[in-house]
Each structure stands twice: as C-alpha cells, then as structure tokens.
KEMI-25015 format. One line per field, with one value per residue: residue in three letters; residue number from 1; x, y, z of N, C-alpha, C, O in turn. Coordinates in pm, whole numbers, plus 32768, in hexadecimal, padded with zeros to 4 digits. Layout:
<recs>
residu <- ALA,...
num <- NUM,...
nu <- X,...
nv <- Y,...
nw <- Z,...
cau <- X,...
cav <- Y,...
caw <- Z,...
cu <- X,...
cv <- Y,...
cw <- Z,...
ou <- X,...
ov <- Y,...
ow <- Z,...
</recs>
This chain:
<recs>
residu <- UNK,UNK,UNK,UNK,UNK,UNK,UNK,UNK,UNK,UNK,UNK,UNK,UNK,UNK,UNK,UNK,UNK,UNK,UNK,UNK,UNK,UNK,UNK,UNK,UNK,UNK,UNK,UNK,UNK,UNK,UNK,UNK,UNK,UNK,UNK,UNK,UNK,UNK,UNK,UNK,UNK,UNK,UNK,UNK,UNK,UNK,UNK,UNK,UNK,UNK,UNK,UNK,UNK,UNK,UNK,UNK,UNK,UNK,UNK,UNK,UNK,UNK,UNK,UNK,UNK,UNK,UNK,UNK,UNK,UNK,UNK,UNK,UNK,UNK,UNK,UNK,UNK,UNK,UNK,UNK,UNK,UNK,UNK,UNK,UNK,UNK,UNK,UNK,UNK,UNK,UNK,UNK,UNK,UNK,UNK,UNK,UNK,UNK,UNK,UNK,UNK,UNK,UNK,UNK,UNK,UNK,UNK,UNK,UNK,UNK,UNK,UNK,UNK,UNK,UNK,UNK,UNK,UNK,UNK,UNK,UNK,UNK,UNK,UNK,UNK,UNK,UNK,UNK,UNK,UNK,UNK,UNK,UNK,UNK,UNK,UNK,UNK,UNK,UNK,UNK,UNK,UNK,UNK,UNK,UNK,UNK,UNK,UNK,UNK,UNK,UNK,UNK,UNK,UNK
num <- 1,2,3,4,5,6,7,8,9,10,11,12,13,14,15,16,17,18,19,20,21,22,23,24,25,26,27,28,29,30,31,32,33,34,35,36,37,38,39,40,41,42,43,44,45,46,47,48,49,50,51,52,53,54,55,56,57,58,59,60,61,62,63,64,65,66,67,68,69,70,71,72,73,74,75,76,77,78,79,80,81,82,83,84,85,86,87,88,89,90,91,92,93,94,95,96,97,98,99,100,101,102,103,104,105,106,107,108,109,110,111,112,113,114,115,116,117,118,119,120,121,122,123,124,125,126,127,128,129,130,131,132,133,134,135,136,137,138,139,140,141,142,143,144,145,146,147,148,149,150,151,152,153,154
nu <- 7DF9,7E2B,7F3A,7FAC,80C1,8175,824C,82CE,8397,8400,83BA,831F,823C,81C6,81B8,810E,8027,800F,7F83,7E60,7EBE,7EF4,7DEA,7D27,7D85,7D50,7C34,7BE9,7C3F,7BAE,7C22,7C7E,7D41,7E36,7FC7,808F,81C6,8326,8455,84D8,848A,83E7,84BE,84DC,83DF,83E6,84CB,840D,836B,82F8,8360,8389,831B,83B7,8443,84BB,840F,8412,8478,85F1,85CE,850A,83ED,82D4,82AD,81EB,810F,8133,80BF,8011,7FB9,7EE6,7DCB,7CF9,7C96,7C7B,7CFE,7DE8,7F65,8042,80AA,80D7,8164,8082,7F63,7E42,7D08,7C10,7ABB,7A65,7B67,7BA7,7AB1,7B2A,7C2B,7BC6,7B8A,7B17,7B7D,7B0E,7B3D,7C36,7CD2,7D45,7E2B,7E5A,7DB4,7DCD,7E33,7DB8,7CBF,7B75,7B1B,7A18,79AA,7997,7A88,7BCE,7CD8,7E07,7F1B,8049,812E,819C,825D,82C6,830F,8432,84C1,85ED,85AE,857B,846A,83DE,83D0,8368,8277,8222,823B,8183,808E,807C,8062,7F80,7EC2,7EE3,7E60,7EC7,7F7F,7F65,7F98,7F06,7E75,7EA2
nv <- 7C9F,7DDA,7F20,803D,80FA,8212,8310,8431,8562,8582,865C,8791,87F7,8718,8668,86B3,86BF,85C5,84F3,8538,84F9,83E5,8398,8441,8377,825F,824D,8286,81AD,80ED,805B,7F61,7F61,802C,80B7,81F3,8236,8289,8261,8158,80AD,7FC8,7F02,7EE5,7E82,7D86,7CC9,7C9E,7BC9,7A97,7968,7861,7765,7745,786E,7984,79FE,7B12,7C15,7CB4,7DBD,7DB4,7D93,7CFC,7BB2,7B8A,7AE9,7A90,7B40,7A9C,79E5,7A31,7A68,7AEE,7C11,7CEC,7CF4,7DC6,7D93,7DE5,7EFD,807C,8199,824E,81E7,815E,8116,8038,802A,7F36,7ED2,7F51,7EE7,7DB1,7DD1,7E4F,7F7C,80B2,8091,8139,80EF,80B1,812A,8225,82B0,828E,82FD,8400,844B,83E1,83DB,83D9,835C,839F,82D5,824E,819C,81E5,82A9,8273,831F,82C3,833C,8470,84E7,846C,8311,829F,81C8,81B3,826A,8219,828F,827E,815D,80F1,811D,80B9,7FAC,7F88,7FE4,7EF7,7E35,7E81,7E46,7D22,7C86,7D05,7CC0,7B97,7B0B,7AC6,79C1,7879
nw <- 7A01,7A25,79FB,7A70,7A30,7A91,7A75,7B42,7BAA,7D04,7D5B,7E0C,7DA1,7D48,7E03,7EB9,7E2A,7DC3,7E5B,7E26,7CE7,7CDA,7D40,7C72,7B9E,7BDE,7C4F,7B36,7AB2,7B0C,7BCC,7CBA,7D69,7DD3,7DDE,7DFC,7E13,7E74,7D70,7D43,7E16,7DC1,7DB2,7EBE,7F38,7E79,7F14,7FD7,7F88,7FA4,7F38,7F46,8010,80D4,812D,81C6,82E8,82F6,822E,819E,8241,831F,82D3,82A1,81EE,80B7,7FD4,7EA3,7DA9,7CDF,7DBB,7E7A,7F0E,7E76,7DA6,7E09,7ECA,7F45,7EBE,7F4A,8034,8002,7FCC,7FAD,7FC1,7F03,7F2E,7EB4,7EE6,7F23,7F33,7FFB,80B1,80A1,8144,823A,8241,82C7,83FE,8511,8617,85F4,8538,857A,853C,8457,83CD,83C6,82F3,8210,8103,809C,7F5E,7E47,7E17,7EEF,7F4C,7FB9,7FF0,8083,8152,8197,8216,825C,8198,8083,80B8,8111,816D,81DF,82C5,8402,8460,8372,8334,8407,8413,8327,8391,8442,83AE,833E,8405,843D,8375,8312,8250,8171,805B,8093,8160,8261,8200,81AA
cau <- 7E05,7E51,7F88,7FD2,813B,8196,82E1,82D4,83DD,83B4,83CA,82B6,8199,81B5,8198,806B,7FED,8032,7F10,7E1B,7EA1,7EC4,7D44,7CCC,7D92,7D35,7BBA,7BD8,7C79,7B7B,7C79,7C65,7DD5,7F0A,7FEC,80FA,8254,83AC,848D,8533,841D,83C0,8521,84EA,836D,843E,84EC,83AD,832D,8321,8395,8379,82EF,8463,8483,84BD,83B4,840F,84F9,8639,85D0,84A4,8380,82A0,82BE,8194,8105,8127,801A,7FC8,7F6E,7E7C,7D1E,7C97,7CE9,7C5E,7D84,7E81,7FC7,80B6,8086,812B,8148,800B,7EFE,7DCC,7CE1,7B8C,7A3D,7A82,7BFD,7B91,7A87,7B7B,7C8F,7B7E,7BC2,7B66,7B1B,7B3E,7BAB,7CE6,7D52,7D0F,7E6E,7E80,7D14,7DB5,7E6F,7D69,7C3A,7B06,7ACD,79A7,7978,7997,7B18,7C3D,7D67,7E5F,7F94,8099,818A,816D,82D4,8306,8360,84EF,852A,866C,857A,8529,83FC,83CF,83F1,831D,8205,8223,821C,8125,8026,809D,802A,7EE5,7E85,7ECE,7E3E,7F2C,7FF8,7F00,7FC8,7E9D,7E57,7F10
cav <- 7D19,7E6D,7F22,80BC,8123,82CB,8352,84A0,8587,8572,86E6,87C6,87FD,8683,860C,871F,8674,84F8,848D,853F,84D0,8359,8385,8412,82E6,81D9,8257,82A8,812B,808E,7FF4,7EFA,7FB3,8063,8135,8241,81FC,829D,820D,80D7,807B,7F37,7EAC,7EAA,7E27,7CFD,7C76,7C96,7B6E,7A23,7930,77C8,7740,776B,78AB,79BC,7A4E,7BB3,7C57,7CCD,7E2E,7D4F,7D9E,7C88,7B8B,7B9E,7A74,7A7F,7B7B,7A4D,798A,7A9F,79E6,7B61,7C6D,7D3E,7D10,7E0E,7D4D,7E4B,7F6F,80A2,823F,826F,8179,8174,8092,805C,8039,7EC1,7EB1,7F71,7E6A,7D5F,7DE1,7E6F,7FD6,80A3,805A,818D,80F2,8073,8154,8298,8304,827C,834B,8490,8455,83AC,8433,83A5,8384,83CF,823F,81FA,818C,823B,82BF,8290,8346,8267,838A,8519,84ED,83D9,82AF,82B8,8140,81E3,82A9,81BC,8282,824D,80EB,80D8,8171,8023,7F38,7FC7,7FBE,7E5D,7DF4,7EA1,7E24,7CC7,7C5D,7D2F,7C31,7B16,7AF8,7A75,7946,7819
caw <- 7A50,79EC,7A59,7A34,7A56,7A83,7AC5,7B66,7C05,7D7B,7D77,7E73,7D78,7D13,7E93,7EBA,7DAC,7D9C,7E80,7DA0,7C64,7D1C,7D60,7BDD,7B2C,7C3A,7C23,7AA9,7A60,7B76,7C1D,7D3D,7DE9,7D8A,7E15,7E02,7E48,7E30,7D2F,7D89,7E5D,7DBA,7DD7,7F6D,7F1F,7E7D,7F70,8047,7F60,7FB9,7EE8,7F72,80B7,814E,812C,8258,82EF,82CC,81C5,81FC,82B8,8365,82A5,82A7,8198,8093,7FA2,7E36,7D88,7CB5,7E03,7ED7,7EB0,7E31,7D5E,7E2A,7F4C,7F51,7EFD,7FC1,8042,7FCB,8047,7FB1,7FA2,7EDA,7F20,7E8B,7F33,7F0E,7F49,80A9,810A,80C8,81A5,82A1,8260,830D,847C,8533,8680,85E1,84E0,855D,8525,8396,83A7,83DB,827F,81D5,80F4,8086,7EEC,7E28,7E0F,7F5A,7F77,800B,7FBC,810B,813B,821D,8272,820F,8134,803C,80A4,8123,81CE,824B,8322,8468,847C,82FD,8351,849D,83FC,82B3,83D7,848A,837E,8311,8466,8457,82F5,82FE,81E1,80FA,8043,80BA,8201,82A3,819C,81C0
cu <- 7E52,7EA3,7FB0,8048,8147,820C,82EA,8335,83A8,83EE,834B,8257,8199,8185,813B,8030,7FAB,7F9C,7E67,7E35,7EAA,7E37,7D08,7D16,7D5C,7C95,7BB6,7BD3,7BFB,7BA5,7C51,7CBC,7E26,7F3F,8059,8166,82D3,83F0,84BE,84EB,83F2,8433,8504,8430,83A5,8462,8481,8369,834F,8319,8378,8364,8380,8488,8463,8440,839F,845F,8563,864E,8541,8417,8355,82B6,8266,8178,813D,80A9,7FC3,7F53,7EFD,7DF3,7CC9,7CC1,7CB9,7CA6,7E01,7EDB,802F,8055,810B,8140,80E6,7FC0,7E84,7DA6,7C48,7B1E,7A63,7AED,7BF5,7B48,7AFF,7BDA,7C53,7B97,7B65,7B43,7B4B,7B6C,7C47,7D12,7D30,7D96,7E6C,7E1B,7D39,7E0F,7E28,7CD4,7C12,7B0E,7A60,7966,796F,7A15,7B51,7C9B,7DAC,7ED9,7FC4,80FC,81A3,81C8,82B8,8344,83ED,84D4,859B,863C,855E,8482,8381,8363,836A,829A,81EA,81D1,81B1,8090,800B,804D,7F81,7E82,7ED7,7EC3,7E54,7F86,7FBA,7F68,7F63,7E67,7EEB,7F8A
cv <- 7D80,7EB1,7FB9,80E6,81CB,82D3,83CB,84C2,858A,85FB,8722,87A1,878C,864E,8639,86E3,85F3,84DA,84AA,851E,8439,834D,836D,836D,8263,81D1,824A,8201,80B0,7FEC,7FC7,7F3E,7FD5,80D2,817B,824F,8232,824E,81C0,80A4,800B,7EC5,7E80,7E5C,7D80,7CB4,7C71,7BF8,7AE7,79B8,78B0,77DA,776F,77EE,7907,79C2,7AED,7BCF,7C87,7D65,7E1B,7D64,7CF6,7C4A,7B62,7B0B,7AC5,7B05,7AEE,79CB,79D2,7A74,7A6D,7BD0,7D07,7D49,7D35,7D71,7D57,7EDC,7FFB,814B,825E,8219,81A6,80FD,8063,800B,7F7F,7E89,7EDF,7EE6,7E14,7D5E,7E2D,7F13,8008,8078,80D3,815A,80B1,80B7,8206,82E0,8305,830F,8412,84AD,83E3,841E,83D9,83A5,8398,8354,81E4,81B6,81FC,8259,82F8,82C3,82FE,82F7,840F,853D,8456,83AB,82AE,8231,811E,8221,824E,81FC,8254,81A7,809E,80E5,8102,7FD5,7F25,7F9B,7F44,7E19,7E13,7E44,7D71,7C60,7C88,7CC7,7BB6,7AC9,7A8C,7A2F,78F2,7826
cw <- 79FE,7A33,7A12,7A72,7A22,7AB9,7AEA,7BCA,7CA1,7DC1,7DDC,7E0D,7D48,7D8C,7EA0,7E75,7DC0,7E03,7E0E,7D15,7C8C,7D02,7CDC,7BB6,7B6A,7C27,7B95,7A60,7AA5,7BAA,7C9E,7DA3,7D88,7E13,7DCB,7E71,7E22,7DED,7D56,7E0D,7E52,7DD8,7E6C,7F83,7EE0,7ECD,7FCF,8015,7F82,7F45,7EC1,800C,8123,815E,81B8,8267,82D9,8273,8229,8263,82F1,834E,8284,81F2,8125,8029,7F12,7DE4,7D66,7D0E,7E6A,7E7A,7E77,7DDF,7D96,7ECE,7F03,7F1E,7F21,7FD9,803E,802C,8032,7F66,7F5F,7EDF,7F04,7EFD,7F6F,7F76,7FFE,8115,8116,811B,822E,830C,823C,83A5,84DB,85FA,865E,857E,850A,8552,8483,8378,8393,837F,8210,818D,80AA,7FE6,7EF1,7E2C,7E6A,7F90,7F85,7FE5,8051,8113,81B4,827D,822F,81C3,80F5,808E,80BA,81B7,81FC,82A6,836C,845A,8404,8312,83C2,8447,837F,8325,842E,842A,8331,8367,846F,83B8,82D3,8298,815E,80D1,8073,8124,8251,8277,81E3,8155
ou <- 7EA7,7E8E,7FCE,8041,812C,822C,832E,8346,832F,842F,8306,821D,8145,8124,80E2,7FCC,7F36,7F48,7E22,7DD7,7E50,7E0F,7CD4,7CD6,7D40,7C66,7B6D,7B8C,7BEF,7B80,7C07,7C98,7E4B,7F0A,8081,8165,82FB,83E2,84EB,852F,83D0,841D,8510,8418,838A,8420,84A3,8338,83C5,82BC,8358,8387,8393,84F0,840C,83F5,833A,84AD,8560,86AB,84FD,83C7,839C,82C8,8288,81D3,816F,8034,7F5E,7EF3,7EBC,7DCB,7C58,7D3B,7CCD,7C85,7E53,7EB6,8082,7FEF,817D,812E,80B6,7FCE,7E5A,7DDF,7C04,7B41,7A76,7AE2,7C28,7B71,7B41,7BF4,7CA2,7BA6,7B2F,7ADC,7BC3,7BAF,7CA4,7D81,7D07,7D89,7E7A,7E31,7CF5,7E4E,7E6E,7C9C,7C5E,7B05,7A22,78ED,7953,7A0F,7B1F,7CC7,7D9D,7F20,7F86,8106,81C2,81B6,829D,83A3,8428,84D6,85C0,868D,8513,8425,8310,82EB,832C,8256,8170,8158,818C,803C,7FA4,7FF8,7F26,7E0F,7F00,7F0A,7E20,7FCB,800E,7F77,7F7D,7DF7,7F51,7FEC
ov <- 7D6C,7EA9,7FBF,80FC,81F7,82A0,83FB,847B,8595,860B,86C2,8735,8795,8602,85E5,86C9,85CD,8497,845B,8522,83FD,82FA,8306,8305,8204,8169,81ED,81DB,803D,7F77,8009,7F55,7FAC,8112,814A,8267,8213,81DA,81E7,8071,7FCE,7E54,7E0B,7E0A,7D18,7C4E,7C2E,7BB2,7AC5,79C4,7888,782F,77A5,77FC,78E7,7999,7B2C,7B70,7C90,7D7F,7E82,7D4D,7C99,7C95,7AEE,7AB9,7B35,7B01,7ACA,7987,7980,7A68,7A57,7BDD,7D73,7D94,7CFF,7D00,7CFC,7F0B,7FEB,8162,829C,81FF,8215,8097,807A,7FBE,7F65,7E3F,7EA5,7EA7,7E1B,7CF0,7E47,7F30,7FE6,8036,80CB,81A2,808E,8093,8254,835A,836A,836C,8472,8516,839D,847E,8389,841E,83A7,8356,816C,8193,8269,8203,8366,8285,82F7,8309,8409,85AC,83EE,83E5,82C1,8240,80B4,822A,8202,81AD,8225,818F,8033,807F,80F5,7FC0,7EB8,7F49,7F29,7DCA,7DCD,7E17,7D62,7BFD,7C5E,7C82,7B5C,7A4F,7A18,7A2D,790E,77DC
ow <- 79A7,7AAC,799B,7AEB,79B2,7B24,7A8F,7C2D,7CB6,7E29,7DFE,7E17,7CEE,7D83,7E96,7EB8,7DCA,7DC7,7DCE,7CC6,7C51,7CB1,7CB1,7BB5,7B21,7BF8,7B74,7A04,7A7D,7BB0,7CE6,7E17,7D1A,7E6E,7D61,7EEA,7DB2,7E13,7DC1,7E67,7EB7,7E05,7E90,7FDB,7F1B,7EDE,8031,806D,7F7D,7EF5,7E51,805E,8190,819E,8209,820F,82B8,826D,82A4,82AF,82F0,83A9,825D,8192,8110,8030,7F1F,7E0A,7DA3,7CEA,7EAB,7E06,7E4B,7DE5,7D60,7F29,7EB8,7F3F,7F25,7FA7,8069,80A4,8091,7EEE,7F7E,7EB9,7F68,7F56,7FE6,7FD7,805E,8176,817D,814C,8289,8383,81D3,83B3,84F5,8645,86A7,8556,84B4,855D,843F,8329,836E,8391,81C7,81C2,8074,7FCD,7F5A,7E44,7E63,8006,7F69,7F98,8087,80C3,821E,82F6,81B8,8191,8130,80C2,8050,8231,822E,8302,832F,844C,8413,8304,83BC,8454,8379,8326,845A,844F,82F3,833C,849B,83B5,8260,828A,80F7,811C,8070,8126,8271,82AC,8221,815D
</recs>
C-alpha cells in the first residue's frame, strides 16, 4: 500500500481548498480512501486501535475501537474515518455508501467524483474533539459506517 502525507496551514484558503485537493491526489493516486485531518489527528486515531482481544471497546473519548489496518479483510475498507473522507467507487460499495435514507445529512457535505467515489465532509470546521459537536458528529458516522476499521468482522 501506498501512503501520501501533506502538511498544510489550516488557514481559510487551505480549508476552501482541502476537499478539492483531498479529491485531485486521491483520484490522481487511485486510491481505495484517505482523508484530511488536522495535525495531531492520528495520535487520537491511535488509541482508537485495538491491540489484543482484551482491549476496551472504545478509546479514551469513546470512539469506537478499530482493528489493525493490517487485519481489515480489504483494502478497500476505510481504516478510520477522518474530517474529510475520500472514498473511491469501491471503498463506497464496501462501506455501503451512499444510501440516501440514512445519510442524508453526511449527503449535504458530500460530492460525487469523476470516478464515482466521494469525498465526505464530517463537520464544516476541522476536526476539534474538544468540540462535543466535533465529537458527536465522529461517533455518529462511526455508527453509521460500521465497517470502518472492520468493526463488523470478527
């Protein structure tokens, strides 16, 4: 697997931005998923990981607890979800996106690529998991997508 790291200020014309340049490199690389994430974003994706059979079920601000990448039976399942999702034509079937009686709020921060995947926005600011609604709005689409992090595998 192939993995593209960007560091950009999370100034206005960068946030205006970021889902379209998310989209070209995600289309451009023909990626399976990625997203865009404020800095220090993967640290709290960490502790979301599970480890060994014993471990919690949720992390410690109760985001569900996700497998391993190396153990998700596809490479075409998400394995978190971030502030802005891309997810290819593929990466959609597999997580059964979208279905418009159940996501019609994601839908009204979501757009269509040219290839048939999506690029979803979770919440209209970066990412801030000091925000409850921040927060609400993670857990929320944790519950709807299931099969992020191969949750729904044994």
């Amino acid at each position: 697997m192939f993995e593209v790291h960007a560091k950009m200020p999370l100034d206005e014309p960068v946030i205006a931005a970021a889902a379209a340049v998310l989209e070209a490199v995600a289309e451009g690389a023909r990626a399976f998923w990625g997203h865009a994430s404020p800095y220090g974003y993967g640290s709290e994706v960490a502790q979301q990981y599970r480890h060994s059979t014993h471990a919690p079920e949720v992390s410690p601000r109760g985001l569900p607890t996700l497998n391993l990448p190396q153990k998700l039976p596809s490479p075409e399942i998400p394995c978190f979800l971030g502030w802005l999702n891309y997810w290819s034509a593929a990466a959609a079937r597999a997580i059964g996106f979208p279905d418009p009686s159940r996501d019609g709020e994601l839908l009204t921060r979501a757009r269509r690529t040219a290839s048939g995947g999506g690029v979803v926005q979770l919440t209209d600011a970066p990412l801030d998991l000091d925000n409850p609604a921040h927060l609400d709005a993670l857990k929320r689409a944790y519950e709807r997508f299931p099969v992020i992090g191969g949750r729904d595998s044994p």
